[in-house]
N, C-alpha and C positions, 0 to 999 in steps of 0.2 A: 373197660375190660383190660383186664394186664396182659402184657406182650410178653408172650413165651421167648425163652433163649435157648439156642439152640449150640450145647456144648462142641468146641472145637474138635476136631477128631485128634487122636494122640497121634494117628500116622502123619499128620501134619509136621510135629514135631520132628525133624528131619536131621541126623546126626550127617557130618561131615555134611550142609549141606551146599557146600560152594567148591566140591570138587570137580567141579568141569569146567571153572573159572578160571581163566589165565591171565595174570596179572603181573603188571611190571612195575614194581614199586623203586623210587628215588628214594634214596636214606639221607643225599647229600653233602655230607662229608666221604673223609676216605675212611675204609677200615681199620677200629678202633678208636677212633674221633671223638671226643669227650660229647659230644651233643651228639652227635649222629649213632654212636652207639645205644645212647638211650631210644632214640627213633627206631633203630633197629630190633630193639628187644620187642618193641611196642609191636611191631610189622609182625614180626617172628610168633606172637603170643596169637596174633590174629587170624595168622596161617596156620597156626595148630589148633584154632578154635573152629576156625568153619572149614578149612581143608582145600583151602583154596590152592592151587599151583601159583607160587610165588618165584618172581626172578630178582633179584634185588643188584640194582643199581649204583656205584658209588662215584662218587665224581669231585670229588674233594674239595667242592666249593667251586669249582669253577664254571664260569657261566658259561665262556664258549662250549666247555665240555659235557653240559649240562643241555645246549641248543642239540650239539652233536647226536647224544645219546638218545635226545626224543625224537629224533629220526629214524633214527637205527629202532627204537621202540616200536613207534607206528608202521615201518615197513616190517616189525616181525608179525603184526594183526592181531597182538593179543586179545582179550576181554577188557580189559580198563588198563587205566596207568595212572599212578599215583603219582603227582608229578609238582615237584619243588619251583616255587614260583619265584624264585632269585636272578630269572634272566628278564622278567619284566615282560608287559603285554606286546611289545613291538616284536618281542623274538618271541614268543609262543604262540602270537592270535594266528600266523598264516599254520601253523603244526597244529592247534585245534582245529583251525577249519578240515583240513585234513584228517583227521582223527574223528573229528563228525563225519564226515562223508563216507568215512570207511565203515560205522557205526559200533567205534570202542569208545567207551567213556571214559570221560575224565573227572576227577578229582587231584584236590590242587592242597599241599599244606605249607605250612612255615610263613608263606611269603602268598598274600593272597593277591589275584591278576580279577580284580572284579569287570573289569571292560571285556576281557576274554571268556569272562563267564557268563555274562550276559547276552554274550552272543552266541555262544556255540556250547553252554551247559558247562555244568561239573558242579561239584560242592568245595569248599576250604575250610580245612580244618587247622588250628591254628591260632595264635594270639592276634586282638587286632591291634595291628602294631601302632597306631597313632595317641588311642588312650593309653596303651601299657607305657609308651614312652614319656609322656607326659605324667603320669603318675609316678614315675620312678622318681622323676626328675623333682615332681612336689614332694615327694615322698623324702627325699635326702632332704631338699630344704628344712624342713619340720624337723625330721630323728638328727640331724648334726646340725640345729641352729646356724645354718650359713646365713649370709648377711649382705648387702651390698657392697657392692666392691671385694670379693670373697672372686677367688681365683678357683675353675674348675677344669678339668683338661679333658675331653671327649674324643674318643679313638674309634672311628670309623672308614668302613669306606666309600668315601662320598660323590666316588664317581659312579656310585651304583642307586638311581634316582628308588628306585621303586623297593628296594633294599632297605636304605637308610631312613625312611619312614619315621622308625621307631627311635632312631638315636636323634633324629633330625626334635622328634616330637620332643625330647629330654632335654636337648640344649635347648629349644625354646621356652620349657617350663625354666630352666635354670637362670635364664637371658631376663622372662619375667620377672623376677625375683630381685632385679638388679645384679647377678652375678656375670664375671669377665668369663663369658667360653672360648677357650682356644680348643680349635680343630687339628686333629691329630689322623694324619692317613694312612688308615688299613691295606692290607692286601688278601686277597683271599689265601693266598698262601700261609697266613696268619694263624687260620685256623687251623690247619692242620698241623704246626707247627708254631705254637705262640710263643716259641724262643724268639720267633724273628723277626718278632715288637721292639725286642727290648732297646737295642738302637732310636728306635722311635722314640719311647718313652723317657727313656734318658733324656733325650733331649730336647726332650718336650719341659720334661722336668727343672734340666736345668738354666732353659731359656726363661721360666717360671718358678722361682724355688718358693714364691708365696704362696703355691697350689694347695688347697684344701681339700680336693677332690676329684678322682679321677675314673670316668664310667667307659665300662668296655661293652663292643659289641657282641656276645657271647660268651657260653659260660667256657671256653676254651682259656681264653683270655683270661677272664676272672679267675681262673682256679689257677692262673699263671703267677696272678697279684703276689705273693711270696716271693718269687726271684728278681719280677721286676723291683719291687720296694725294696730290697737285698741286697740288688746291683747298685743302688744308687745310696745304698747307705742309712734309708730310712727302716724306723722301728715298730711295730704293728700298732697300728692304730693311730701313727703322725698322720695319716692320708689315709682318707677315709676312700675304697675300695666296694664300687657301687656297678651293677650288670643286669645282667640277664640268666636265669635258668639256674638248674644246680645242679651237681656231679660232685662222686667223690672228692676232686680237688678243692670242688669249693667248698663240700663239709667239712675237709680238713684243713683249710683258709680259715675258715672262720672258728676253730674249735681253735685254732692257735692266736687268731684274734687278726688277722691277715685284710679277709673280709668284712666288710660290715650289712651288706645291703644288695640282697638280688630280687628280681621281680620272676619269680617262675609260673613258664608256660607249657609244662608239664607236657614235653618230647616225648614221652610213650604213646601219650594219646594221638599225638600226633603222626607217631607208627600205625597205632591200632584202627583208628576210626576209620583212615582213608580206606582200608583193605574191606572193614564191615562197610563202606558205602560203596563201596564196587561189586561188591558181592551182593548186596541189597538189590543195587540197581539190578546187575547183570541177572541172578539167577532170581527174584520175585519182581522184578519191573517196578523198586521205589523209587523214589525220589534221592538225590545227591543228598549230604548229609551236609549241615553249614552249621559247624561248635566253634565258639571262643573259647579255647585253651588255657586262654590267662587266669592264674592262679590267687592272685593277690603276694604277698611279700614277706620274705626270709631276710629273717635281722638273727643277730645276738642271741637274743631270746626264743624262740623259738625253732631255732636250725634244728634241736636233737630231735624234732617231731618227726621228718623227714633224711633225716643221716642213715639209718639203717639201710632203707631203701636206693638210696641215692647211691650208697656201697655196691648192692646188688646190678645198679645201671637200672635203675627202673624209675627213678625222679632225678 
């Protein structure tokens, strides 16, 4: 016998239907932020799609101020919090256990705290940072024939264990390969202002002027690649100019020949998703939402596929 179906109701179809949902979403950088902007379009398009009450957080990358604000978060009791996993599981597992108890969910993007999630819930949206960083990393080998004994300079900040994941995963791809990596230290301050690398880089550069190659932790950074290669005198494309993410700076890096090579983990979504899994959970009782973001890779050849958009702050 065949099994009748029994058509959904239309009134199910529910417009605006996460307007009773209070949420506090982390964008992570500060306002206007070359990556965090994109994040924020992503949040933005989310809150206008289901109607959710949005509070949007900005904290310019800083961890402490990042600990801070999910206090200030959980003591306002919203419905969920989208919450930027850059301060690592030792600073957020006693704030989720807290955030469960009170019964707000969480959702976790950019930076994923899988020990906090296993214990106290949420989903992460996000690149996972150990492959993307390794495949960047194989990835430059191959497209710029580097070779042993090939000079590469990686700028991170590496007193941030649960952070640097993904650049940590790229110098070991690069270290495999037989390649010299020198370590170059970020500050989160960086990103909100990648002029104030350039000190660094310099002289990172000119301790090393064999360098063939130099990856940054973000696309702030990368789309910076111009002034830094500028200051020091180099010509597009002596130093190959390899990252993370895209933003207008880095379509127009690379339309001038600046950049050569980014690994995009497409930061809208990373706006977007967290909001539709809070609203999932909160207003139908689903499940947290767990996507890999990572996109595969932006070379030469194929930038103008994604330039338009990336103008807009949308990739």
């Amino acid at each position: 016998m065949a099994l009748s179906t029994v058509p959904a109701s239309a009134e199910a179809l529910r417009d605006k239907w996460c307007k009773d949902v209070h949420i506090r979403f982390f964008v992570g950088g500060a306002e206007g932020d070359a990556f965090g902007s994109i994040v924020y379009n992503g949040a933005k398009q989310a809150a206008a799609d289901t109607g959710a009450q949005v509070d949007y957080i900005f904290s310019g990358w800083q961890i402490e101020k990042m600990v801070q604000q999910l206090r200030e978060a959980i003591a306002a009791a919203p419905n969920g919090i989208a919450m930027m996993g850059h301060p690592g599981s030792a600073s957020i597992q006693p704030l989720a256990e807290e955030a469960a108890k009170a019964g707000i969910k969480m959702e976790y993007q950019n930076v994923d705290v899988p020990d906090v999630r296993a214990k106290f819930g949420g989903g992460y949206v996000g690149a996972n940072l150990d492959p993307q960083g390794r495949a960047l990393g194989e990835q430059a080998v191959k497209q710029f024939g580097l070779k042993s004994g090939d000079t590469a300079l990686i700028i991170a900040d590496w007193s941030q264990e649960n952070r640097v994941i993904r650049e940590a995963a790229t110098a070991k791809a690069l270290e495999d390969a037989g390649l010299k990596v020198v370590k170059l230290n970020a500050t989160p301050e960086m990103a909100g202002d990648p002029n104030l690398a350039i000190p660094v880089i310099s002289a990172g550069l000119l301790a090393n002027p064999e360098t063939k190659l130099i990856a940054y932790p973000g696309g702030q950074m990368l789309g910076n690649a111009p002034v830094y290669m500028q200051t020091v005198g180099k010509k597009p494309g002596e130093i190959a100019n390899i990252g993370f993410d895209t933003s207008p700076q880095i379509v127009s890096a690379f339309k001038d020949g600046w950049v050569q090579l980014t690994s995009d983990q497409q930061p809208f979504l990373q706006g977007y998703l967290p909001i539709l899994s809070l609203c999932g959970q909160v207003a139908y009782g689903l499940g947290p939402l767990n996507v890999d973001t990572g996109a595969g890779f932006v070379t030469p050849d194929n930038y103008k596929a994604v330039a338009d958009l990336a103008t807009e702050g949308l990739r």
